[in-house]
C-alpha positions as CSV (number, residue, x, y, z in Angstrom):
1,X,6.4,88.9,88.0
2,X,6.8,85.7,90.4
3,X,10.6,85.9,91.9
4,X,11.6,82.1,93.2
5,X,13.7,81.6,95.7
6,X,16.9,79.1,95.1
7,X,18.1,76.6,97.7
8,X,15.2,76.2,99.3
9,X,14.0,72.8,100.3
10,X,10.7,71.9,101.2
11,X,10.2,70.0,103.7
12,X,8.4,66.0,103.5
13,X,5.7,65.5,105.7
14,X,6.7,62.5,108.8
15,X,6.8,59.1,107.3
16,X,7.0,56.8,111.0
17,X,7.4,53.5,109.9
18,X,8.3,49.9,111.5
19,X,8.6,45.9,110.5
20,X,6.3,44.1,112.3
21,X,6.4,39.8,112.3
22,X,3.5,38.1,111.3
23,X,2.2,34.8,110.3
24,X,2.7,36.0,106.6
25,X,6.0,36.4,106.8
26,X,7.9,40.6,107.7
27,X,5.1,43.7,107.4
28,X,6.3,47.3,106.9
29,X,3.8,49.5,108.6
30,X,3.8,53.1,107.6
31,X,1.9,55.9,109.4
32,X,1.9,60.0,108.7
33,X,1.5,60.0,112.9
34,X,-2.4,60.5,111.9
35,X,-3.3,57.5,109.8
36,X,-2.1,54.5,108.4
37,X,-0.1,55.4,105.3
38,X,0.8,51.6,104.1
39,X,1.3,48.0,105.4
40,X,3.1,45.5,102.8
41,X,3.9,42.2,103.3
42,X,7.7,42.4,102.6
43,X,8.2,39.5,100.5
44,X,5.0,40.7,98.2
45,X,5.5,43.4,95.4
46,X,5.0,47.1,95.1
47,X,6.7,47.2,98.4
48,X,8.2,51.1,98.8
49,X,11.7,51.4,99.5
50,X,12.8,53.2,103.1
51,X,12.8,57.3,102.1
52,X,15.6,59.1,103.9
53,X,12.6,61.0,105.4
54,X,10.8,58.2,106.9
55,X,11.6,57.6,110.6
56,X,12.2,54.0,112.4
57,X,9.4,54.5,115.3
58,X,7.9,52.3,117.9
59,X,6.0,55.4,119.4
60,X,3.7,56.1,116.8
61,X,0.4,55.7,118.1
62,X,-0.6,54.6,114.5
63,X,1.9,52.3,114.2
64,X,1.1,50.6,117.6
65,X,-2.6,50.6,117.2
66,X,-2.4,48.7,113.9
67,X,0.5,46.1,115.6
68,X,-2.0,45.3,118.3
69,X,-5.1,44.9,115.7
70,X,-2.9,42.8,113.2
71,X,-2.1,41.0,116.1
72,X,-5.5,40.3,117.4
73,X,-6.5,39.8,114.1
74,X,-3.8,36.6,113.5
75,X,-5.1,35.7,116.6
76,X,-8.1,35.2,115.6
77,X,-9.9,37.8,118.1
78,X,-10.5,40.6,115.5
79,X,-12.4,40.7,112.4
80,X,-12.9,44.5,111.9
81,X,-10.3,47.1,111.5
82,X,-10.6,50.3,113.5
83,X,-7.5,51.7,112.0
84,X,-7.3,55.8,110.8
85,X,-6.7,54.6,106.9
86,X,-4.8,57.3,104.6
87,X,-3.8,55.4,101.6
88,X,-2.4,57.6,98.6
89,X,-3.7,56.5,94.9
90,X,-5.7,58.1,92.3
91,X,-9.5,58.9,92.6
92,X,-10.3,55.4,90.5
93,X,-8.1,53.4,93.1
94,X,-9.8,55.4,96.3
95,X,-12.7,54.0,95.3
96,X,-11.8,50.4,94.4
97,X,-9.9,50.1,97.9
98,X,-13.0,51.8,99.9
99,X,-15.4,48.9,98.3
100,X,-13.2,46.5,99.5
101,X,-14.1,47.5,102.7
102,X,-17.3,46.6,102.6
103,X,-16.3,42.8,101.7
104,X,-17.0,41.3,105.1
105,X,-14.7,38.5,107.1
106,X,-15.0,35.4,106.3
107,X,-16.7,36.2,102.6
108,X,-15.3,36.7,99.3
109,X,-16.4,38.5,96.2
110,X,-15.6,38.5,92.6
111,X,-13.8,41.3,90.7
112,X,-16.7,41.6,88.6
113,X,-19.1,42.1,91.6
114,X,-16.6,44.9,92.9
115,X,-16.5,46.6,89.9
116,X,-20.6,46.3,90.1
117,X,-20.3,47.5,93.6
118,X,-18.3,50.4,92.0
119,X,-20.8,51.6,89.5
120,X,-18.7,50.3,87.2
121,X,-19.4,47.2,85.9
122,X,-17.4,46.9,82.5
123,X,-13.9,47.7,84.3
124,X,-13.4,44.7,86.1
125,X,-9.5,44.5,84.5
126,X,-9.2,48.2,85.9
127,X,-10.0,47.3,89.6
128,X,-8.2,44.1,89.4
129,X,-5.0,46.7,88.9
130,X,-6.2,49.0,91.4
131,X,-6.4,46.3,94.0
132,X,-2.7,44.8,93.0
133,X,-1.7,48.9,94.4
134,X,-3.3,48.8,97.5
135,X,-0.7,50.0,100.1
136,X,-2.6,49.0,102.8
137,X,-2.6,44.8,102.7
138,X,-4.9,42.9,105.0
139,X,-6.7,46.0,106.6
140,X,-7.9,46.9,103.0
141,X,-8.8,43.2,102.4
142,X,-8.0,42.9,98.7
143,X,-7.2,39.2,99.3
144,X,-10.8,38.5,99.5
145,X,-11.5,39.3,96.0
146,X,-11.5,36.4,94.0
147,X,-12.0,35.1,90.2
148,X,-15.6,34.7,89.1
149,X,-15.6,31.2,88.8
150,X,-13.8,31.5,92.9
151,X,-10.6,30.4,91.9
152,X,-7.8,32.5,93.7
153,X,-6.6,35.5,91.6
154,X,-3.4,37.6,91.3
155,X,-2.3,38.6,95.2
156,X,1.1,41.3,95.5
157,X,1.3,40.0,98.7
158,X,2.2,36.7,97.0
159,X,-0.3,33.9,96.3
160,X,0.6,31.5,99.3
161,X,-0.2,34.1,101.6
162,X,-3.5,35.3,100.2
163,X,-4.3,31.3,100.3
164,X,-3.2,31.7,104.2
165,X,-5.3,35.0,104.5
166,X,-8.7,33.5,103.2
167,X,-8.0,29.9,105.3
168,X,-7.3,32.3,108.5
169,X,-10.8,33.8,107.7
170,X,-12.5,30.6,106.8
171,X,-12.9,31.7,103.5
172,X,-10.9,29.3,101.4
173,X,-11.4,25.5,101.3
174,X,-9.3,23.6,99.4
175,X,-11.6,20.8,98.3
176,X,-14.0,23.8,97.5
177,X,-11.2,25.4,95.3
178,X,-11.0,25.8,91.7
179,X,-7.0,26.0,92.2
C-alpha cells in the first residue's frame, strides 16, 4: 500500500512573463525561460490572469527575443518568427495552431482550407474554436484565417486589430473586402 505524504506542495514550473506595447494595443508575453508560453493582446479575450507563480522578468531570454522580433515585425523588417514556441492545448488544437504556421505573410487562408490542410476537412467549426485558443497571437498567425467567401472572421484578439494585422501584412484591402 501507497502511504501519501500531507503538506507537501509541489512546486509550479517558472512562468517569466512581461507587457510589452505594440501597435495593437498592451501584449502579455509569457515564457517557461525555454520557450514561448503565450502572447495575448490584452484587450482581446482568453487572456490568462497573472498566477502568483509567474514572475515579472525583463531577463528572460525568451521574453526579450520575442520583444525584438514583434518589434521588427511592426516594423515591418520581419516576416518569419524564429521564436522557441511551447503553447499548451489539446492534441486537436496542437495541430490546428502548427498549420497555421505554414499560412505565409502576406496570404490568407480559409477555415475550410485549414481544416483540409489538417486531414480534416469536415471540422472546419472545430478549428475555427481551436484557433479562438491560440495562446500565442500574431507568432501563431491565426489572424490570417479568414471566412470562405474572405470576409474577416471571429479574432480573440478583437476584430479591429486582426483588420490592422492583415493591412500590416498586406493582406487585407478594404475595397477587396466582403466586410
Amino acid at each position: 500500500m501507497v502511504k501519501l505524504c500531507q503538506n507537501t506542495q509541489m512546486a509550479l514550473p517558472p512562468v517569466f512573463y512581461t507587457r510589452v506595447a505594440s501597435p495593437v494595443g498592451a501584449l502579455l508575453l509569457a515564457s517557461n525561460g525555454q520557450a514561448l508560453t503565450d502572447l495575448h493582446i490584452l484587450s482581446g479575450q482568453y487572456v490568462p490572469a497573472i498566477a502568483s507563480h509567474w514572475q515579472a522578468s525583463g531577463d528572460d531570454a525568451v521574453l526579450q527575443q520575442a520583444r525584438q522580433e514583434l518589434t521588427e515585425y511592426f516594423a515591418g523588417q520581419r516576416q518569419v518568427f524564429t521564436l522557441a514556441l511551447a503553447a499548451q492545448g489539446t492534441v486537436f488544437q496542437q495541430m490546428a495552431w502548427q498549420t497555421l504556421l505554414r499560412i505565409p505573410f502576406g496570404q490568407t487562408q480559409s477555415y475550410g482550407q485549414q481544416a483540409a490542410w489538417m486531414g480534416k476537412p469536415k471540422a472546419v467549426r472545430a478549428v475555427g474554436g481551436a484557433n479562438g485558443k491560440n495562446p500565442i497571437a500574431i507568432v501563431i498567425p491565426c489572424h490570417r484565417v479568414v471566412g470562405a467567401d474572405g470576409s474577416l472572421t471571429g479574432y480573440s484578439g478583437g476584430m479591429a486589430h486582426k483588420k490592422f494585422l492583415l493591412r500590416h501584412e498586406g493582406a487585407w484591402h478594404e475595397e477587396s473586402s466582403k466586410n
